[in-house]
N, C-alpha and C positions, 0 to 999 in steps of 0.2 A: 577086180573090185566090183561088187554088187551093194546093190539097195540095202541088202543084209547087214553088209557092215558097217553100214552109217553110225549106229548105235554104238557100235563099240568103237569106231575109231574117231567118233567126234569128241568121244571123252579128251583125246590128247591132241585135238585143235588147239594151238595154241592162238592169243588174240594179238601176240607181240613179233610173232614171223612171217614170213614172207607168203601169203596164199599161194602166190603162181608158183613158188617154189617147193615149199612142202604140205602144203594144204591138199591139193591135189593135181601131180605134173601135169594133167592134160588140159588142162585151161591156159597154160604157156603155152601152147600151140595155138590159140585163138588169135585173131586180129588184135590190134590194140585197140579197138574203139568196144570191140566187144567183151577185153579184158577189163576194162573199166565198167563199163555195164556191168559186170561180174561181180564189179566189187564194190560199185555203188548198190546195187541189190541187195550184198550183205548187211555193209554200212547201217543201210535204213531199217533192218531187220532191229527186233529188242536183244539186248546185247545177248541174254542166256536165248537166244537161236539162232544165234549166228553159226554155232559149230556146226547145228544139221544143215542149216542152210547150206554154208560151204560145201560139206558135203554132201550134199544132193547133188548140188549144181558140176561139183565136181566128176560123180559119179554118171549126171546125164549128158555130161559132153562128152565122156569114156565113151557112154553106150551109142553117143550118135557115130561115134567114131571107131565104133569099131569095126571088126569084120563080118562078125555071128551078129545079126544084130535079132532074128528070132527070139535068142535067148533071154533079152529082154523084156518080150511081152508076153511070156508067161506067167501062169494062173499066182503061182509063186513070187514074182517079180512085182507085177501087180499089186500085190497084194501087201507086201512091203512097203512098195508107195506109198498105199496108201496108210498104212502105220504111218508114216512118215510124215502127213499129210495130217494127220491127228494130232501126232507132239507139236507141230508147228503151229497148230491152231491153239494147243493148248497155253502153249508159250505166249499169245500171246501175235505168231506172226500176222504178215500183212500177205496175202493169197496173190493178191492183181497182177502187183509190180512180177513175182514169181511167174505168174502163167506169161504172161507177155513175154518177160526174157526167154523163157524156156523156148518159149515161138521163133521167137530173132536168131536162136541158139539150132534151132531146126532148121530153118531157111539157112542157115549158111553152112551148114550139113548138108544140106542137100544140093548146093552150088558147089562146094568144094568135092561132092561124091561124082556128079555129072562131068565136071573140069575132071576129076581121075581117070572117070569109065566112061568115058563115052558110048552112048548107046545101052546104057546096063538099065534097064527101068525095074528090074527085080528086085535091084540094091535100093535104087532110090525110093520106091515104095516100102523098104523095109528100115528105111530112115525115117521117115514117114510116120510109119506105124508105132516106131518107137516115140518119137517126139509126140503124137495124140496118146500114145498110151501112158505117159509121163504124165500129162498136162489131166487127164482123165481120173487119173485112178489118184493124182495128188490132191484135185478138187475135190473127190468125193471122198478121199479119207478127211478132207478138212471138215468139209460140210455135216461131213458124218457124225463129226464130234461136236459140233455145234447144236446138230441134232437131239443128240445123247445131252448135251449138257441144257438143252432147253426142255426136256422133258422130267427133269431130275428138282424138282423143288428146293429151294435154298429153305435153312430154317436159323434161329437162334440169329448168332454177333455175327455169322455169314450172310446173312438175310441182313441184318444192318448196317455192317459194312458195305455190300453192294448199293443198298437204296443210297447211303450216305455219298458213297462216291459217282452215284448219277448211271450207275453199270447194270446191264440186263437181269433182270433178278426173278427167277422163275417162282410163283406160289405169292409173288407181290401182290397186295390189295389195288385198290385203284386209287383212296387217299389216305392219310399217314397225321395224325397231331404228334408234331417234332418236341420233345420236349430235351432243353439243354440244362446240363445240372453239372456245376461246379462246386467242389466241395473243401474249397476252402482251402485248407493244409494237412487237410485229410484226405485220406484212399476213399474210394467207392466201393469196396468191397461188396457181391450179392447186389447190385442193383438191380432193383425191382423193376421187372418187365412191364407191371401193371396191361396185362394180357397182350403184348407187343411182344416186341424185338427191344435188346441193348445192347451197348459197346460203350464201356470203358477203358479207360488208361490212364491211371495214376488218380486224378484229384479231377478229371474231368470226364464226364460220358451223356453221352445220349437215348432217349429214350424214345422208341418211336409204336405208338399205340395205332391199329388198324382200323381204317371205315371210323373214327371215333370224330364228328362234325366238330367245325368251327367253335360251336359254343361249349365242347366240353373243355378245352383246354385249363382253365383257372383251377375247376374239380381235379384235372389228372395231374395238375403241378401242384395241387395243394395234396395229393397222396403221395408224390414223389418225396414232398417236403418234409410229411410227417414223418415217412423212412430216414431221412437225416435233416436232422431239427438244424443244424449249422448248415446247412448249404444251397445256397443263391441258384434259382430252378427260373427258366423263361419258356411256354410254351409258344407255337405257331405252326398254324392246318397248313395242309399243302397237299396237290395230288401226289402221284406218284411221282411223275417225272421230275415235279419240283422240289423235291425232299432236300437234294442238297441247297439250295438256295433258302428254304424255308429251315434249315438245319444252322447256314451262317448266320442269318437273322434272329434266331431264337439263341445263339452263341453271342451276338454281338451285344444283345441288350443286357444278358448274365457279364460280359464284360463291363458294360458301361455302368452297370450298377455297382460291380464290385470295385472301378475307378472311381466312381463318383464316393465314393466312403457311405451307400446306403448297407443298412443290415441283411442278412441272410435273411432269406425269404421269398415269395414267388412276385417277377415282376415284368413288366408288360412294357409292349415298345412304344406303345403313349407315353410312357413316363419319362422316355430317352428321345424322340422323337428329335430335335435340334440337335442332340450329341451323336444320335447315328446318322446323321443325314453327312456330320463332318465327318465320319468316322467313314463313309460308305462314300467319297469323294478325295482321290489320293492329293490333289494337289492341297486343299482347302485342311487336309489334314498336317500334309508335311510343314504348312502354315503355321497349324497351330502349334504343332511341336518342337517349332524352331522359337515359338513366341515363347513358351512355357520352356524352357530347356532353362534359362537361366534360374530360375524360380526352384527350380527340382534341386539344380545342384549349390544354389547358396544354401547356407545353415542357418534351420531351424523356417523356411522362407513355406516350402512347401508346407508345414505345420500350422501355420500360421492363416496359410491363405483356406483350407482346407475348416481349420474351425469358426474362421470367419463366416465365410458361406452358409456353412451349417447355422450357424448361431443369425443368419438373413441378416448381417450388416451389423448384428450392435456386439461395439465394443466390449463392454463389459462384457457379456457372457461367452467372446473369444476369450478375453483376458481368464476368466477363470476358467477355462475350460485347460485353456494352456499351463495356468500359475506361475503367469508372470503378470509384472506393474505394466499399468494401461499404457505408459510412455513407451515403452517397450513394445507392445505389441503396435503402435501409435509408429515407431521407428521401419518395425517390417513392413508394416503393410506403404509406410513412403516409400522403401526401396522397392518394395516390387512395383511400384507404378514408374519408379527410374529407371529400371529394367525392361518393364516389357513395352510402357508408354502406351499402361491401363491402369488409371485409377482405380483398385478395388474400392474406395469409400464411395465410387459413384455407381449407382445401377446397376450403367452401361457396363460399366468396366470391370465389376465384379460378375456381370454373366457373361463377359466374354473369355476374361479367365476361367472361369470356372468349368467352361464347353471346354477350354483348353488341357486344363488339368485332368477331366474326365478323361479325355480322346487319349492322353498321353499315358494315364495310370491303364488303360482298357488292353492297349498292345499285346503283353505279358499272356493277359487270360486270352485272348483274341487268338492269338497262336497256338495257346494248346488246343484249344476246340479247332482250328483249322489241321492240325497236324492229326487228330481222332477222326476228322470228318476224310481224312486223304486230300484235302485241298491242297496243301502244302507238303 
């Protein structure tokens, strides 16, 4: 077994049997403290590189252990490493934990070769040689492709996707106005780059404009808007590095608007300021959502409380908004203060409800812009 056929026999690693048994026999020969090490090295690995990894590690304890051990450190051998050393980076692996085992996996090659032969310093330097030449040619296929893939400019929903997820993004500017646009119960189909980067999916995407200052944002969410006249648009600047954080704030306030029962249109986190503060604090939220739950699920309660607010407290113009008799609307709005032990007829009570019902309707949109951003 060589480096060479890692590729093709990692395809039939399975993730459900036995490593030390058919993954690769020569790691059953290891110590037990260093068969674990083996397999916690995998473990930690992302699961699609596990197979190379196994086999790697399988393959370098063959080669500390064999007889030829020359054979391994040639131009060819090498040079597979480091292929190997590439996919792993590409995948996704973690390098350290690797090199270090490999090291632990040398040193005890080379105590087990001494304990055989004593006296042989030929062999033992040819263990040696193998184990830096493992450790060698694996970093620099890693690094190699790190190399390659930072010289290579991301462009278009690859370029947004990376800034979104907080991930190294080559050709990135240095600030970004994040603009969030949910559309409703409609597609985003064509969303307008408006001379940036976007990513969609389904009825929510973002749009991220380059070097474009703090104060253009209202201008590039109100051409976002004109592209789809129905769809609720929230911008916010941020450099680079803070894109996704400045990407969930400019999602949260497009949430909190569409909870709050405001119209489609471009809106600003002044306007949600008390709703995202509960919404951006887990405990103070699960609060409120435990107040509000009854309210959501009695009939006609959430309706009720919802045209109230709008209509700022008067009656009448819930009542007609609803068309039904003032007693009636007079009825829900007692129950929901029996319920949550907040009078909407007072102030107090109808803006503490009311932060409650926003925070609680926000969830829904709140998640799909986390699930586009890769937060979730």
């Amino acid at each position: 077994m060589t480096i060479t056929s890692i590729r093709a026999e990692a395809a039939f690693a399975s993730e459900g049997t036995s490593w030390a048994r058919t993954a690769f026999p020569a790691v059953a020969g290891l110590p037990a403290e260093l068969r674990a090490e083996v397999a916690a090295a995998i473990e930690e690995q992302p699961r699609e590189a596990r197979a190379v990894v196994r086999r790697l590690l399988g393959v370098t304890v063959a080669a500390l252990t064999s007889g030829d051990h020359r054979a391994w450190t040639s131009a060819r051998e090498v040079e597979e490493t480091a292929r190997v050393g590439s996919a792993l980076a590409a995948a996704g692996a973690l390098l350290e934990p690797l090199l270090v085992l490999i090291g632990r996996l040398t040193a005890w090659a080379v105590e087990r070769t001494a304990g055989a032969r004593p006296g042989s310093s030929g062999v033992l330097k040819d263990v040696v040689r193998v184990g830096h030449a493992v450790t060698r040619s694996l970093a620099g296929g890693f690094h190699r492709h790190a190399r390659s893939r930072a010289a290579t400019p991301l462009a278009g929903e690859q370029l947004a996707a990376a800034l979104l997820a907080g991930q190294h993004a080559p050709g990135a500017s240095a600030s970004y106005q994040v603009l969030a646009v949910w559309g409703g119960y409609g597609g985003l189909d064509r969303l307008p780059t408006l001379g940036g980067v976007a990513v969609a999916r389904g009825n929510v995407g973002f749009v991220l404009v380059p070097e474009a200052g703090p104060g253009r944002g209202p201008e590039l969410a109100a051409k976002l808007r004109a592209a789809f006249p129905g769809a609720w648009v929230a911008p916010h600047w941020a450099r680079t590095a803070e894109v996704p954080a400045a990407a969930a704030t400019a999602g949260d306030v497009v949430a909190l608007a569409t909870g709050s029962g405001a119209p489609a249109g471009v809106h600003r986190l002044e306007d949600f300021a008390v709703e995202y503060a509960v919404l951006r604090h887990p405990s103070i939220e699960a609060e409120m959502r435990r107040l509000i739950e009854p309210v959501l699920g009695g009939p006609g309660l959430a309706e009720t409380l919802r045209a109230f607010v709008r209509a700022d407290g008067n009656r009448t113009r819930a009542a007609a908004e609803l068309i039904v008799h003032r007693s009636t609307l007079d009825y829900r709005l007692k129950r929901i203060a029996q319920l949550t032990g907040y009078d909407p007829v007072k102030p107090a009570g109808m803006q503490v409800l009311a932060i409650a019902m926003t925070a609680a309707q926000a969830t829904a949109v709140r998640a799909q812009f986390a699930a586009v951003a890769g937060t979730r």
